[in-house]
Predicted model as a PDB file, atoms N, CA, C, CB and O in Angstrom, pLDDT in the B-factor column:
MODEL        1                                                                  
ATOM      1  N   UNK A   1      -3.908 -16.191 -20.590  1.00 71.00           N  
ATOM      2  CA  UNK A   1      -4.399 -15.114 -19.762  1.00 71.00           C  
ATOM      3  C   UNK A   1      -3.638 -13.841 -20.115  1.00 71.00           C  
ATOM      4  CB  UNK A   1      -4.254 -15.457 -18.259  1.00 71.00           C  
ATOM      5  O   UNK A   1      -2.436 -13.631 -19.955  1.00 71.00           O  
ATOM      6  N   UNK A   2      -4.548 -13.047 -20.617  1.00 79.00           N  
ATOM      7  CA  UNK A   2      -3.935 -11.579 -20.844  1.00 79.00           C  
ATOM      8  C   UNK A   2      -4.014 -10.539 -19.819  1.00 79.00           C  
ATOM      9  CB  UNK A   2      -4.559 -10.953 -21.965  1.00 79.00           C  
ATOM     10  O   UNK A   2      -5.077  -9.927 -19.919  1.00 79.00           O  
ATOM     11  N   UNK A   3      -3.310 -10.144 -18.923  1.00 79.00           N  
ATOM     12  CA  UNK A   3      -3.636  -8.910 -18.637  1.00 79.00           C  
ATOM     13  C   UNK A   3      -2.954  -7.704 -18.951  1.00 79.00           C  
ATOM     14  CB  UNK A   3      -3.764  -8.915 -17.586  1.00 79.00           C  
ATOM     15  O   UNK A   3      -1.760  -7.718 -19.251  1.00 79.00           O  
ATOM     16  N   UNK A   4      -3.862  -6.294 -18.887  1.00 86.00           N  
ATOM     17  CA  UNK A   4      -3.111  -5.299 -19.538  1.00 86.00           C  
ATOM     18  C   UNK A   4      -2.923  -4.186 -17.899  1.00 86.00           C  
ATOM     19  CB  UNK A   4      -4.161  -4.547 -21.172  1.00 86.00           C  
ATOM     20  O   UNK A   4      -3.866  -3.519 -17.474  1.00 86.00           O  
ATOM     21  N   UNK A   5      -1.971  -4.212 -17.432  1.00 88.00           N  
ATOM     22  CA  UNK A   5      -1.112  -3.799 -16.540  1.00 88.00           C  
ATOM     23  C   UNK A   5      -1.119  -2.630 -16.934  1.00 88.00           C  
ATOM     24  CB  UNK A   5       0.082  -4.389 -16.408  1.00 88.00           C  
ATOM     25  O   UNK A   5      -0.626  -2.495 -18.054  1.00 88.00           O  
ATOM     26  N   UNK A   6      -1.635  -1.349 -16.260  1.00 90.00           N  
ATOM     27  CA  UNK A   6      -1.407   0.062 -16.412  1.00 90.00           C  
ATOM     28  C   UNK A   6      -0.726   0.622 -15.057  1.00 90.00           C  
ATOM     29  CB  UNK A   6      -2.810   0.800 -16.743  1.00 90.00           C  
ATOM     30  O   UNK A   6      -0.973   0.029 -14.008  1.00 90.00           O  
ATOM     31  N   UNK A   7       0.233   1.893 -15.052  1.00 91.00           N  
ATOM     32  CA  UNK A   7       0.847   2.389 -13.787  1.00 91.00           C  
ATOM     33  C   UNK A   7       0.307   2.974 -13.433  1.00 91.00           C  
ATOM     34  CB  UNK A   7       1.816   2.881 -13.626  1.00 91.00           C  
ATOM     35  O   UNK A   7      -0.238   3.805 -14.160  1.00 91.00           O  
ATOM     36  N   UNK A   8       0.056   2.943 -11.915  1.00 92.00           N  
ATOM     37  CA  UNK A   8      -0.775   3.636 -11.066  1.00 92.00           C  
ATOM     38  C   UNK A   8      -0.271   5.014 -11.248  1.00 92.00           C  
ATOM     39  CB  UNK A   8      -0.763   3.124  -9.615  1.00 92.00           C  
ATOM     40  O   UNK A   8       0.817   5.293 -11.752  1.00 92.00           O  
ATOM     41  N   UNK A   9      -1.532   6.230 -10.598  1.00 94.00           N  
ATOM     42  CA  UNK A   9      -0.813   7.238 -10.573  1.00 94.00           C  
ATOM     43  C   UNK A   9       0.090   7.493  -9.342  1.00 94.00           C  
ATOM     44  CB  UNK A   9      -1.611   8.175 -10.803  1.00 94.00           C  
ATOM     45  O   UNK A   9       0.314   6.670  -8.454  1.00 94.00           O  
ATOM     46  N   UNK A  10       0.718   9.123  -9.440  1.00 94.00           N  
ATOM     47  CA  UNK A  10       1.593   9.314  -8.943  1.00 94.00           C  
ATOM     48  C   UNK A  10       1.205   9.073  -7.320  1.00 94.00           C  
ATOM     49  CB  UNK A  10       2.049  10.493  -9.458  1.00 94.00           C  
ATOM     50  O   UNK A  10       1.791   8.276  -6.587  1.00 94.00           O  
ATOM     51  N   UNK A  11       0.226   9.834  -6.977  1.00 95.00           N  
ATOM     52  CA  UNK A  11      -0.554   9.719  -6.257  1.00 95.00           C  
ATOM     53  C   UNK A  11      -0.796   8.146  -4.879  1.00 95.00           C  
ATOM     54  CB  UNK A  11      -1.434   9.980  -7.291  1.00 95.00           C  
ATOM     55  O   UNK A  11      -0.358   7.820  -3.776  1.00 95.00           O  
ATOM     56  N   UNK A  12      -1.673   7.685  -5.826  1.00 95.00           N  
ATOM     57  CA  UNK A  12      -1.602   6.451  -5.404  1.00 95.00           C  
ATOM     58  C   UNK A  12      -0.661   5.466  -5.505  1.00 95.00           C  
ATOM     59  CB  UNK A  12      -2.385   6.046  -5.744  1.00 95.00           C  
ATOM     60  O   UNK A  12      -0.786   4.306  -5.114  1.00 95.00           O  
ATOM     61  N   UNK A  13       0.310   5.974  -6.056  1.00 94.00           N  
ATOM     62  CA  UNK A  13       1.974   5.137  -5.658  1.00 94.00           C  
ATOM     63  C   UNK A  13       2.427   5.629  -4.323  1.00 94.00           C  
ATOM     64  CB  UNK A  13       3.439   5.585  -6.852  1.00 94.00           C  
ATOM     65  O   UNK A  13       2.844   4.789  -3.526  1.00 94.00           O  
ATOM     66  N   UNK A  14       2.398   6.904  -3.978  1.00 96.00           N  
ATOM     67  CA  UNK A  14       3.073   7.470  -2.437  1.00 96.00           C  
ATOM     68  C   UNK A  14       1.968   7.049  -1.703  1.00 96.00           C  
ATOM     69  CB  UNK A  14       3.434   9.300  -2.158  1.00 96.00           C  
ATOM     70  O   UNK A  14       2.309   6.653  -0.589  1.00 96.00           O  
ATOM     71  N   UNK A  15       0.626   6.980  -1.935  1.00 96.00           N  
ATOM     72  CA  UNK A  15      -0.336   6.728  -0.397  1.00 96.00           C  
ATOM     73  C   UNK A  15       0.309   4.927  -0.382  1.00 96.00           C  
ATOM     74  CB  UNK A  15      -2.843   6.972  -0.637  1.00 96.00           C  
ATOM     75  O   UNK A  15       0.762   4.598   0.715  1.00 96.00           O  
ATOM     76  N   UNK A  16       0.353   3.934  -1.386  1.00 96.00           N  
ATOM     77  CA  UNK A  16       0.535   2.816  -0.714  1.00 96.00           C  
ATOM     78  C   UNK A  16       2.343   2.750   0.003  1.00 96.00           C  
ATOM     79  CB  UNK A  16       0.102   1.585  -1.890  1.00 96.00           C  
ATOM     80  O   UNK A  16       2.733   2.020   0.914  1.00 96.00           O  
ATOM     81  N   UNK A  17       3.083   3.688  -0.720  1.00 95.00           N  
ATOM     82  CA  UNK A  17       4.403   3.454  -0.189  1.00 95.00           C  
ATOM     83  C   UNK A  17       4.090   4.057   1.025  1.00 95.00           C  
ATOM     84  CB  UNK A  17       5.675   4.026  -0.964  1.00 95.00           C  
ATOM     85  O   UNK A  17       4.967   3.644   1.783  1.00 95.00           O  
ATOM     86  N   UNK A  18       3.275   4.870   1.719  1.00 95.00           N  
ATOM     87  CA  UNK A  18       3.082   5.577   2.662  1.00 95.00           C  
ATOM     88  C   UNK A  18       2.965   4.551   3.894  1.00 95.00           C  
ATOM     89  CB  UNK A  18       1.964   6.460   2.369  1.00 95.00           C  
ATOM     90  O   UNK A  18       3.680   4.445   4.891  1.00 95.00           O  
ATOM     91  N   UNK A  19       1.533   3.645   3.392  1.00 94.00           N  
ATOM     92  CA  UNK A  19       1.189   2.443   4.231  1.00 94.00           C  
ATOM     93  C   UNK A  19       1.895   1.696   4.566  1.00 94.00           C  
ATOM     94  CB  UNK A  19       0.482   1.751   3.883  1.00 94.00           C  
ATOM     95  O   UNK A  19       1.842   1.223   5.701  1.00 94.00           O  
ATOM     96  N   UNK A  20       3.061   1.246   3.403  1.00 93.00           N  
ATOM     97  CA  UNK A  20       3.935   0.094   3.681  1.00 93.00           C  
ATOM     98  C   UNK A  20       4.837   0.609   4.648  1.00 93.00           C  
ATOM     99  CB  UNK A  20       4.676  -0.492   2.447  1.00 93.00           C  
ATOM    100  O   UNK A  20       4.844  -0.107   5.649  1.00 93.00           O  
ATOM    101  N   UNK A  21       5.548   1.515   4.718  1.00 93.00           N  
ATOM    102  CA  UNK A  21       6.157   2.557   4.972  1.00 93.00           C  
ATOM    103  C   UNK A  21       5.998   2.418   6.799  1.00 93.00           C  
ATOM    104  CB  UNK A  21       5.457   3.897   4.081  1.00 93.00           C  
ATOM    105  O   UNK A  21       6.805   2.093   7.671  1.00 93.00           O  
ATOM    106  N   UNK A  22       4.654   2.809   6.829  1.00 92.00           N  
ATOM    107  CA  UNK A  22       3.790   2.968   8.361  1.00 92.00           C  
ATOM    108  C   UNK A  22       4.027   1.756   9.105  1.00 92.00           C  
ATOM    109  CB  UNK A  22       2.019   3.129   8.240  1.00 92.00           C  
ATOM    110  O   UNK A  22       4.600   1.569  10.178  1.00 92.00           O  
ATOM    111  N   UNK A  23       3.031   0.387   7.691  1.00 92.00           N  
ATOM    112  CA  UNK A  23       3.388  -1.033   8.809  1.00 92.00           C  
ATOM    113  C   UNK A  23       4.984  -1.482   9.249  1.00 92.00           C  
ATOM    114  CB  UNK A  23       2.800  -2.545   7.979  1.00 92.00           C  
ATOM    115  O   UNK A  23       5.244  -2.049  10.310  1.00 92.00           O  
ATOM    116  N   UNK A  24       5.970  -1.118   8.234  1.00 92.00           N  
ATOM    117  CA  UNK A  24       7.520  -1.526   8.668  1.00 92.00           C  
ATOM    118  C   UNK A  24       7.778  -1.274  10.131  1.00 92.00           C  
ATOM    119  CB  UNK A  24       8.673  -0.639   7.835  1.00 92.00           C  
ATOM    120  O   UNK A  24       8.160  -2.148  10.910  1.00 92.00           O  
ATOM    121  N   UNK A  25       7.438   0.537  10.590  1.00 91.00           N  
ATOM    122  CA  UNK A  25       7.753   1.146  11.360  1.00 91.00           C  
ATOM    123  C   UNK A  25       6.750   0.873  12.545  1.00 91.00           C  
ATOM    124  CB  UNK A  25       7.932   2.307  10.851  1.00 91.00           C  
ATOM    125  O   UNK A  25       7.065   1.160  13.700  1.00 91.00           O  
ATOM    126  N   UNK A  26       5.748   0.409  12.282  1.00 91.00           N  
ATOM    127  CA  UNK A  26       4.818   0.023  13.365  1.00 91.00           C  
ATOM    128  C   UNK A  26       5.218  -1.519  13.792  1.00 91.00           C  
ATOM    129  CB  UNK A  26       3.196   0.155  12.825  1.00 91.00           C  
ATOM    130  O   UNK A  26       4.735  -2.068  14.782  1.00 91.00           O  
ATOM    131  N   UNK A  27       6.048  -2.060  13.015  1.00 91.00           N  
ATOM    132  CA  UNK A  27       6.516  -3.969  13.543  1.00 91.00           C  
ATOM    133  C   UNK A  27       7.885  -3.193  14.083  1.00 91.00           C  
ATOM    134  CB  UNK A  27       6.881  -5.746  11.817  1.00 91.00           C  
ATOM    135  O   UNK A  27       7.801  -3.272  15.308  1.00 91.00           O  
ATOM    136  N   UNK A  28       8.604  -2.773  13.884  1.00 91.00           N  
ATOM    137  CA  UNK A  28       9.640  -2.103  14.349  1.00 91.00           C  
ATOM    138  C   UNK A  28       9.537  -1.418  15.705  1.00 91.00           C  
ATOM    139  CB  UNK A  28       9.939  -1.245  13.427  1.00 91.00           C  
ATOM    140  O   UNK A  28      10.558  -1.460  16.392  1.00 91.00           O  
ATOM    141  N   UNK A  29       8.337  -0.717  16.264  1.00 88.00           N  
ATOM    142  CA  UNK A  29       8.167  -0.206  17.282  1.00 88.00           C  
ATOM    143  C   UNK A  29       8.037   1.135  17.305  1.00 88.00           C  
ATOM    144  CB  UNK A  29       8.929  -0.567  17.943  1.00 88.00           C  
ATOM    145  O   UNK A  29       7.411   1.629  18.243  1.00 88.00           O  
ATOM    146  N   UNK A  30       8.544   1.900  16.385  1.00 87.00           N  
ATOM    147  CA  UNK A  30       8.426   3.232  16.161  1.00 87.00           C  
ATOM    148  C   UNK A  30       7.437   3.611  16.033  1.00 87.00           C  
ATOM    149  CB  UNK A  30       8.944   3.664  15.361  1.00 87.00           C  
ATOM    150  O   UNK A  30       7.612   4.745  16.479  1.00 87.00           O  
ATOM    151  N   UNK A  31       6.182   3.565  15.685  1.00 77.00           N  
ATOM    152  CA  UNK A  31       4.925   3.950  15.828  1.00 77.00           C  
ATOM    153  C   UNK A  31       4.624   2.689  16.692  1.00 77.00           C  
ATOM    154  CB  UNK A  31       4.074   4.243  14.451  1.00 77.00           C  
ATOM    155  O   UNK A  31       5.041   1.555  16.454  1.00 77.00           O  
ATOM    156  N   UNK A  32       3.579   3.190  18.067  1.00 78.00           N  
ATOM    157  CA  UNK A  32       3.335   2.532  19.012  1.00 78.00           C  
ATOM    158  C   UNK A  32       1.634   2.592  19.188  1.00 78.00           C  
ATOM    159  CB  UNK A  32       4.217   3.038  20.114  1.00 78.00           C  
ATOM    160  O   UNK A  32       0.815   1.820  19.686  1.00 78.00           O  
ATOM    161  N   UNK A  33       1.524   4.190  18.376  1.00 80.00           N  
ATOM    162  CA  UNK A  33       0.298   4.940  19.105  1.00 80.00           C  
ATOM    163  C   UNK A  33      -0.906   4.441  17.781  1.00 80.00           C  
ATOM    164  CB  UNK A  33       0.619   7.092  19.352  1.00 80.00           C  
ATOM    165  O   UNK A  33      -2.096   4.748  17.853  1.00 80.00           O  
ATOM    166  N   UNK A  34      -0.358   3.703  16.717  1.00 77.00           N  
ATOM    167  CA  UNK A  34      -1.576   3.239  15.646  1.00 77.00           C  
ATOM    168  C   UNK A  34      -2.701   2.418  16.256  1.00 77.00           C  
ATOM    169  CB  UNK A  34      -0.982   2.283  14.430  1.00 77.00           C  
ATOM    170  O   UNK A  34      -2.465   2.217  17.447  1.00 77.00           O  
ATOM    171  N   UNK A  35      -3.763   1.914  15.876  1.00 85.00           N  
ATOM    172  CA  UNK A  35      -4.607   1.024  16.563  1.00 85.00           C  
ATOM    173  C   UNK A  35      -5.013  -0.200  15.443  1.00 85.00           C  
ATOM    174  CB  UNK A  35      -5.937   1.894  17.168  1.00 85.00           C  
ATOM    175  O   UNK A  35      -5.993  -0.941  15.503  1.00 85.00           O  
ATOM    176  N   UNK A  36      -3.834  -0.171  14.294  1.00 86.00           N  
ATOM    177  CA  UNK A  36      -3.957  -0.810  13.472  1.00 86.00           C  
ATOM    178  C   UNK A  36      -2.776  -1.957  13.418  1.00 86.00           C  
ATOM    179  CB  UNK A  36      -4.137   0.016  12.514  1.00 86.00           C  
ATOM    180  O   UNK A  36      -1.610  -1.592  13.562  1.00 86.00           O  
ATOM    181  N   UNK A  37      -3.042  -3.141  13.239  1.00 89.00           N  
ATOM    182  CA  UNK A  37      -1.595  -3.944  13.409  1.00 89.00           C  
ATOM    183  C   UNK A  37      -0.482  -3.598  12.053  1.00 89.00           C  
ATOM    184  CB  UNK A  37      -1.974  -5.839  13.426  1.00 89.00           C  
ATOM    185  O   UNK A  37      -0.835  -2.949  11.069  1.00 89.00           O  
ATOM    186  N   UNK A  38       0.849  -4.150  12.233  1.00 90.00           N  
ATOM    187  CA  UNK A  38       2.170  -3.578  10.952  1.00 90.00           C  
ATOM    188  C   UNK A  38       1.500  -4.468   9.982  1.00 90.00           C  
ATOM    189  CB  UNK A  38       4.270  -4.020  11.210  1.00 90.00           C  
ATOM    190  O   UNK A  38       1.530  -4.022   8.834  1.00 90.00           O  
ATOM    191  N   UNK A  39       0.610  -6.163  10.199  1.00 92.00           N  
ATOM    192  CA  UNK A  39       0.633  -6.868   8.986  1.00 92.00           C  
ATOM    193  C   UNK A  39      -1.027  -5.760   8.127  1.00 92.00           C  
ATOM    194  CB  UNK A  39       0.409  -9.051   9.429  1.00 92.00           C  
ATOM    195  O   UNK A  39      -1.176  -5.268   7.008  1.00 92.00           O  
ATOM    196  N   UNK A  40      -1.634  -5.791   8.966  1.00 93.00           N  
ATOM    197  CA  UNK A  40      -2.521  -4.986   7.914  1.00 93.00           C  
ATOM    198  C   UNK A  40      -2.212  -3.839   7.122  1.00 93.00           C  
ATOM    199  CB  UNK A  40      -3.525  -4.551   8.483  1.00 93.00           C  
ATOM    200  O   UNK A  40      -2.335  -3.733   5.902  1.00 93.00           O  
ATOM    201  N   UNK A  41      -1.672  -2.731   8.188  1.00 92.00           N  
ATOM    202  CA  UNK A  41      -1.032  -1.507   7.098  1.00 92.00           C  
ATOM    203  C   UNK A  41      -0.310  -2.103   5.833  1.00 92.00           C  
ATOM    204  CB  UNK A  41       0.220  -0.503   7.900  1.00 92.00           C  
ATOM    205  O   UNK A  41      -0.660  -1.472   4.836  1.00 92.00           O  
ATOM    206  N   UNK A  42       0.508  -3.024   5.567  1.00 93.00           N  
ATOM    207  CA  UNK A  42       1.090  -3.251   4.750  1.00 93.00           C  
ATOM    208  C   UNK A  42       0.810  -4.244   3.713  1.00 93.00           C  
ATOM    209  CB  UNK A  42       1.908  -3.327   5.219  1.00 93.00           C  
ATOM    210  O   UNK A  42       1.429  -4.333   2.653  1.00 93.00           O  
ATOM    211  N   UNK A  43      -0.428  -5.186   4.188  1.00 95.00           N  
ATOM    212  CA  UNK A  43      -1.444  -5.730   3.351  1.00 95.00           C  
ATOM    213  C   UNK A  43      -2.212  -4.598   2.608  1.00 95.00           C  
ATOM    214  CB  UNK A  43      -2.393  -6.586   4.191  1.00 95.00           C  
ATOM    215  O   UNK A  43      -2.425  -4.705   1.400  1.00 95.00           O  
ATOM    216  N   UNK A  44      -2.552  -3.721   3.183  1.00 95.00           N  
ATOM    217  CA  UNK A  44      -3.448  -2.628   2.690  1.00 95.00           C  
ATOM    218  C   UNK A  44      -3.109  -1.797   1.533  1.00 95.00           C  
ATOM    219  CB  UNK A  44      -3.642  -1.755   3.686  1.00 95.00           C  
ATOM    220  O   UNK A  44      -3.868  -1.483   0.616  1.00 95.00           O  
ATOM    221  N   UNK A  45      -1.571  -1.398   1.722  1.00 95.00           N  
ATOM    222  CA  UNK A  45      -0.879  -0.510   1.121  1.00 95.00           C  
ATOM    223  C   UNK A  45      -0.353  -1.378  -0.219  1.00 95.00           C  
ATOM    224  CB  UNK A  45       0.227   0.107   2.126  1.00 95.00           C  
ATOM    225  O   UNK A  45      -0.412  -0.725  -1.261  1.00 95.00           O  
ATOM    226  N   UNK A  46       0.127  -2.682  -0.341  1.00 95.00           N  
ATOM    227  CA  UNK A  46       0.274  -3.784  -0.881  1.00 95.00           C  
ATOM    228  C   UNK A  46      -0.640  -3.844  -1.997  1.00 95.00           C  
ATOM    229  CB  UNK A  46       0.155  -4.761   0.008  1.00 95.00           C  
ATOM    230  O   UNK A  46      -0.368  -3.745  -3.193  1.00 95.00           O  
ATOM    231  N   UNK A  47      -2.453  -4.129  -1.104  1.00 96.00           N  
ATOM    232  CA  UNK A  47      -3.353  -4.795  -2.088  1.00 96.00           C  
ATOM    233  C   UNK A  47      -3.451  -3.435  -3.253  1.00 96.00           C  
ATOM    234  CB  UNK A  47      -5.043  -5.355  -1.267  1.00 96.00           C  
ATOM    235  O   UNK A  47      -3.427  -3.502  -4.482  1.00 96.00           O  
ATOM    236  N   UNK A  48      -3.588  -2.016  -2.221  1.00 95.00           N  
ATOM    237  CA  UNK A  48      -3.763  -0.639  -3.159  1.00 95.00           C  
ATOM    238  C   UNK A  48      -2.671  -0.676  -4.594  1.00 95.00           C  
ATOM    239  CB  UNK A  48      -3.279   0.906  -2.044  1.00 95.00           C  
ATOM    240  O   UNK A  48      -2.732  -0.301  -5.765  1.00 95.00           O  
ATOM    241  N   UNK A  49      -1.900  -1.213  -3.902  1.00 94.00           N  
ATOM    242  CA  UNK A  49      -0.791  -0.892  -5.156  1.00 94.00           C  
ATOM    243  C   UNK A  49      -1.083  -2.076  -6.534  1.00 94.00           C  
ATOM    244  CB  UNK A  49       1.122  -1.173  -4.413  1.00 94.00           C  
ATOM    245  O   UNK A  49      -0.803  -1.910  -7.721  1.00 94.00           O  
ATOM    246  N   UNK A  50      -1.797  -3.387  -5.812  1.00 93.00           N  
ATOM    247  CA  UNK A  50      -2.095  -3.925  -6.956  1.00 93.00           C  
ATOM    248  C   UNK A  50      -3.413  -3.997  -7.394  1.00 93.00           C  
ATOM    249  CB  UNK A  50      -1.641  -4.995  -6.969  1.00 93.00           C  
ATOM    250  O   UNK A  50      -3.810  -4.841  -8.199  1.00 93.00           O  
ATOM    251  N   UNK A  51      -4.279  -2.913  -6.754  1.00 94.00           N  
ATOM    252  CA  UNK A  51      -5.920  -2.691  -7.377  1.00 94.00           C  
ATOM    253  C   UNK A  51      -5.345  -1.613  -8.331  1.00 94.00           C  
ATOM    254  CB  UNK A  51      -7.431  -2.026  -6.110  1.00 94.00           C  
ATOM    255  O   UNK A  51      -5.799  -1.896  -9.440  1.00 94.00           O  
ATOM    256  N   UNK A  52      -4.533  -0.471  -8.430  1.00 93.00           N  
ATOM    257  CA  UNK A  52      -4.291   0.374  -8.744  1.00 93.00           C  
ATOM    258  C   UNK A  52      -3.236   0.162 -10.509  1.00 93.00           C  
ATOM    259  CB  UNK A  52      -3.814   0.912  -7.417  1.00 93.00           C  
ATOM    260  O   UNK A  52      -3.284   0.951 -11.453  1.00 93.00           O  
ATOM    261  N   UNK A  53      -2.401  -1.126 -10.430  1.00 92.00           N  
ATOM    262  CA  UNK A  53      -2.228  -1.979 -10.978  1.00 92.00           C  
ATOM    263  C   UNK A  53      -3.252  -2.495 -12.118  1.00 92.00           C  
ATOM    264  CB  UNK A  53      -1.977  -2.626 -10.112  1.00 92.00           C  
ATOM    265  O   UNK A  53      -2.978  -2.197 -13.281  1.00 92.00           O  
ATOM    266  N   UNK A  54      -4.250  -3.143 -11.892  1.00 91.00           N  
ATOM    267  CA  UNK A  54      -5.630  -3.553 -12.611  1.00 91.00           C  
ATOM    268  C   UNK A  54      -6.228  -2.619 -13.125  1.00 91.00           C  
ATOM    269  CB  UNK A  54      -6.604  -4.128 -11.847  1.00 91.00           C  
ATOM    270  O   UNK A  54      -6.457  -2.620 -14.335  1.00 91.00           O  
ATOM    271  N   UNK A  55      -6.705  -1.373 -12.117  1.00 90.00           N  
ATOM    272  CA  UNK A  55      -7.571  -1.068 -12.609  1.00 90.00           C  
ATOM    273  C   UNK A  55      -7.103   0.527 -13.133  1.00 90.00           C  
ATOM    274  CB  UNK A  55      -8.680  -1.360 -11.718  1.00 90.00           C  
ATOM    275  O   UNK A  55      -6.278   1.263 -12.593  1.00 90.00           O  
ATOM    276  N   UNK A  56      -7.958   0.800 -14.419  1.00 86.00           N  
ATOM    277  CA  UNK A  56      -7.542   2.018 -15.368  1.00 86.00           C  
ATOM    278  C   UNK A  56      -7.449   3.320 -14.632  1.00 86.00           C  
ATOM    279  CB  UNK A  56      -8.598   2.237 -16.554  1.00 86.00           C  
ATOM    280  O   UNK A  56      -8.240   3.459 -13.699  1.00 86.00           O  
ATOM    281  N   UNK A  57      -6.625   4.288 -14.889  1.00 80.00           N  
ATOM    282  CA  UNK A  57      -6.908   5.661 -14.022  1.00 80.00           C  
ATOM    283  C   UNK A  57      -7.080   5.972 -12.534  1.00 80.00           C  
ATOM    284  CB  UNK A  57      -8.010   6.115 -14.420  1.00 80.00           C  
ATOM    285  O   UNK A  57      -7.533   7.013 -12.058  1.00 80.00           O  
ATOM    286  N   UNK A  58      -6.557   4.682 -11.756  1.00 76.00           N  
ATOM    287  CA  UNK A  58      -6.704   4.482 -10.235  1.00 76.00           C  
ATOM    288  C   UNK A  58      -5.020   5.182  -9.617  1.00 76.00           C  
ATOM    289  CB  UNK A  58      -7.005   2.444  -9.842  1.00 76.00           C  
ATOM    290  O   UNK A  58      -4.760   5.192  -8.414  1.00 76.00           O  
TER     291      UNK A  58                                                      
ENDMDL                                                                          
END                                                                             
């Protein structure tokens, strides 16, 4: 199995560190007011970083 692994841009490296970032602080308690749970933000921010990973120019 080959895959060819390209780096995300700059871009879409800070929006998923952003997410992960959000869910830490939302299991933590510091953000209270999201309507999103900490495991999804950080599934989300997670999967972005490895679609972004795969796929070319993302």
């Amino acid at each position: 199995m080959n895959l060819k692994l390209t780096p995300p841009k700059e871009i879409t490296f800070w929006i998923s560190v952003a997410l992960g970032l959000l869910g830490l602080f939302s299991f933590l308690g510091v953000f209270t007011l999201l309507p999103i749970e900490a495991f999804w933000l950080l599934f989300i921010g997670f999967a972005l970083l490895v679609v972004a990973l795969l796929v070319k120019d993302l």
